[in-house]
VONUKOL-551279 format. One line per 10 residues: number of its first residue (from 1); their letters; for each residue x, y, z of C-alpha. Coordinates in Angstrom, 1 decimal. Example, Ala and Ser with C-alpha at 12.3 -4.5 7.8 and 13.67 -1.06 7.14 Angstrom:
1> AS> 12.3/-4.5/7.8 | 13.7/-1.1/7.1
end
This chain:
1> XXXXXXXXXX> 0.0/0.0/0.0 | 1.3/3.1/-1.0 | -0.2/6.2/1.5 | 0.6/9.6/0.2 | -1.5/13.5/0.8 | -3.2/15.0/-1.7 | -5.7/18.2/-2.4 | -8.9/16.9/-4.0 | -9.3/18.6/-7.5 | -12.5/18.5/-10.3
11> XXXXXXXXXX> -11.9/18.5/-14.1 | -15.3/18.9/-15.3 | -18.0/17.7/-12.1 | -15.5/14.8/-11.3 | -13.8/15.3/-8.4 | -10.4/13.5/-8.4 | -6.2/13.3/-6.7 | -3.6/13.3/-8.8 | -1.2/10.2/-8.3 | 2.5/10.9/-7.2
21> XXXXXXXXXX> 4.7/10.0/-10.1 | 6.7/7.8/-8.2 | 3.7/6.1/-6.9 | 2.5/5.3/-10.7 | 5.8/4.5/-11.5 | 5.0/1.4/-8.4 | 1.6/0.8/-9.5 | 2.4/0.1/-13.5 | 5.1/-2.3/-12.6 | 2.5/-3.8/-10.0
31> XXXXXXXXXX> 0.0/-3.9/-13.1 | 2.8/-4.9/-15.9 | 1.6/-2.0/-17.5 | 1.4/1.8/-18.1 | -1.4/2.0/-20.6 | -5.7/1.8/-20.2 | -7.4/1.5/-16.8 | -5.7/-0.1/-14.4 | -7.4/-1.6/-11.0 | -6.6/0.0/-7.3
41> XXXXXXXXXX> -7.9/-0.4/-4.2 | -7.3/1.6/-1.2 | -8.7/3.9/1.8 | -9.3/7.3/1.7 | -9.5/9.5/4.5 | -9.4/6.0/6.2 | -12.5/4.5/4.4 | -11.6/1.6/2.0 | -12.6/1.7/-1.7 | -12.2/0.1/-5.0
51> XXXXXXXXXX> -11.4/2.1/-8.1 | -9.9/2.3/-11.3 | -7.1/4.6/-12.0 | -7.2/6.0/-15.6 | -5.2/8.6/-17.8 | -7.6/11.4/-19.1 | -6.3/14.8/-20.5 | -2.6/13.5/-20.4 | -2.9/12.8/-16.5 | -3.3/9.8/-14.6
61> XXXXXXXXXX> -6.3/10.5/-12.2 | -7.8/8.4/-9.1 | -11.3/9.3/-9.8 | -13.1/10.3/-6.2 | -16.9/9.4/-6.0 | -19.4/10.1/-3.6 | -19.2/6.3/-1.8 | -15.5/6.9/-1.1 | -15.8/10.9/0.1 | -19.5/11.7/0.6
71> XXXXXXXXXX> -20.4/15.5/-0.8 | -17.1/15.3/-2.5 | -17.8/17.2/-5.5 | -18.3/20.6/-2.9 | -15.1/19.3/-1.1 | -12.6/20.6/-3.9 | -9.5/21.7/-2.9 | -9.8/19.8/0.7 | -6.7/17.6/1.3 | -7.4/13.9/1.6
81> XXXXXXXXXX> -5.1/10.9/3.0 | -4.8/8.4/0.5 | -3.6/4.9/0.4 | -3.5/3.1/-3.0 | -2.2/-0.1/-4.3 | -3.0/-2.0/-7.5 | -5.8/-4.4/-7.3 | -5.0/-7.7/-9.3 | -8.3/-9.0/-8.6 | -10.7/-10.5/-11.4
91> XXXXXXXXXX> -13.4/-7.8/-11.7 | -15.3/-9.2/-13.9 | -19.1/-10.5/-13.9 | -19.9/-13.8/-15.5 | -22.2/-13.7/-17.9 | -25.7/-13.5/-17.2 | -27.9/-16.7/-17.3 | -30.7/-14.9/-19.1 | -28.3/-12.9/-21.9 | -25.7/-16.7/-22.1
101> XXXXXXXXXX> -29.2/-18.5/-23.3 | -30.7/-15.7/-25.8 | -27.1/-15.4/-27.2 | -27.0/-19.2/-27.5 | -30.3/-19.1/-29.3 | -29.1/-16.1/-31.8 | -25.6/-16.8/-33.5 | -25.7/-13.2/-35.1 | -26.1/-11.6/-31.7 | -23.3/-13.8/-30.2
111> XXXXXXXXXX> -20.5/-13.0/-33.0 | -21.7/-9.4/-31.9 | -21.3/-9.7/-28.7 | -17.7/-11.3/-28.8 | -16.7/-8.8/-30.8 | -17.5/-5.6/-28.4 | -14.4/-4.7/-26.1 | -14.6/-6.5/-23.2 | -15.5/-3.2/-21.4 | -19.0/-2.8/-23.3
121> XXXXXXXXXX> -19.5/-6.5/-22.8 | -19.3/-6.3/-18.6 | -21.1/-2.9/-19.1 | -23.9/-4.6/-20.8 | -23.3/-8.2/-18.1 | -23.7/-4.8/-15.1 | -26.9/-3.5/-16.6 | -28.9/-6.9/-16.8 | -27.1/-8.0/-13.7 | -28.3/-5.4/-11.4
131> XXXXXXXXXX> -31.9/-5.5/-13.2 | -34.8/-6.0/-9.8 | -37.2/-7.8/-12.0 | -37.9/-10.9/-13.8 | -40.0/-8.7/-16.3 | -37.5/-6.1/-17.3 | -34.7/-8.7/-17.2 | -36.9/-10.1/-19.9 | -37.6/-7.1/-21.9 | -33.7/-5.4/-21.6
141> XXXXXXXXXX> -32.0/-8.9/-23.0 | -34.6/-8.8/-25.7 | -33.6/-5.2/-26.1 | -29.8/-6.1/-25.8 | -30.1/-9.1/-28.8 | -32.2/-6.4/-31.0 | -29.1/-4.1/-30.6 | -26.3/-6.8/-30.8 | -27.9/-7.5/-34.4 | -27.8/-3.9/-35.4
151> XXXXXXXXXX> -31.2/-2.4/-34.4 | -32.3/0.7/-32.1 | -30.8/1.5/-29.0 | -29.6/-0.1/-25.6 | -27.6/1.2/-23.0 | -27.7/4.4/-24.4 | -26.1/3.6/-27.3 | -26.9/3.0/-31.7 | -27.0/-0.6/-32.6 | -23.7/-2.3/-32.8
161> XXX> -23.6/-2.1/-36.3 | -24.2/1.5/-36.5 | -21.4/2.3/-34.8
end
């Protein structure tokens, strides 16, 4: 675990730290990599959390939510003690019972589906996962297979072959 200080700064409405070089330099030989989102866990003022550390605007940032600093976006400018370390859990969801048999039953869907980056596949496992009810479980796969082949809209996004 690495602890350092830092202010908390916002680029837009997310709040966020900026990573001590020589941290990063510790964490991407952790990770065996310096390049797309890389997995951390830590605490923050104390209170554990799990994030994902990510370059945006040239800068790598450790993203602060409102779980791991409540009211955090009125808190800019506030020091915060961090601890950080890279996380080499498995973070990803298996795929969902409902969306494994209506790909099995639609072999257009499935090539589609294989051939998203794996972060648009978990985003789509998350959003059926954390569905409350048989009925819109239902309906969203349904939705989900009608996008994978190319037609209207699902997660906020133009059907996979639109795009």
């Amino acid at each position: 675990m690495h602890p350092f200080e830092a202010s908390l700064e916002i680029i837009g409405i997310n709040p966020f730290v900026s990573v001590p070089e020589s941290i990063l330099t510790e964490l991407f030989r952790a990770a065996d990599r310096d390049k797309g989102p890389i997995p951390v866990h830590g605490t923050l003022n104390g209170v554990a959390y799990t994030q994902t550390l990510v370059r945006y605007a040239g800068a790598w940032r450790l993203y602060v939510n409102t779980t791991m600093l409540p009211d955090s976006p009125r808190r800019v400018g506030e020091p915060v003690e961090v601890s950080i370390a890279y996380d080499p859990r498995n973070r990803s969801l298996p795929l969902h019972p409902a969306l494994a048999g209506a790909l099995a039953a639609d072999a257009e869907a499935r090539e589609a589906f294989e051939g998203l980056p794996p972060s648009l596949q978990q985003q789509v496992i998350r959003y059926l996962t954390n569905l409350k009810t048989e009925a819109s479980l239902t309906r969203n796969v349904a939705r989900a297979v009608t996008w994978l082949r190319g037609e209207g809209r699902f997660i906020g996004r133009a059907g996979v072959k639109d795009r």
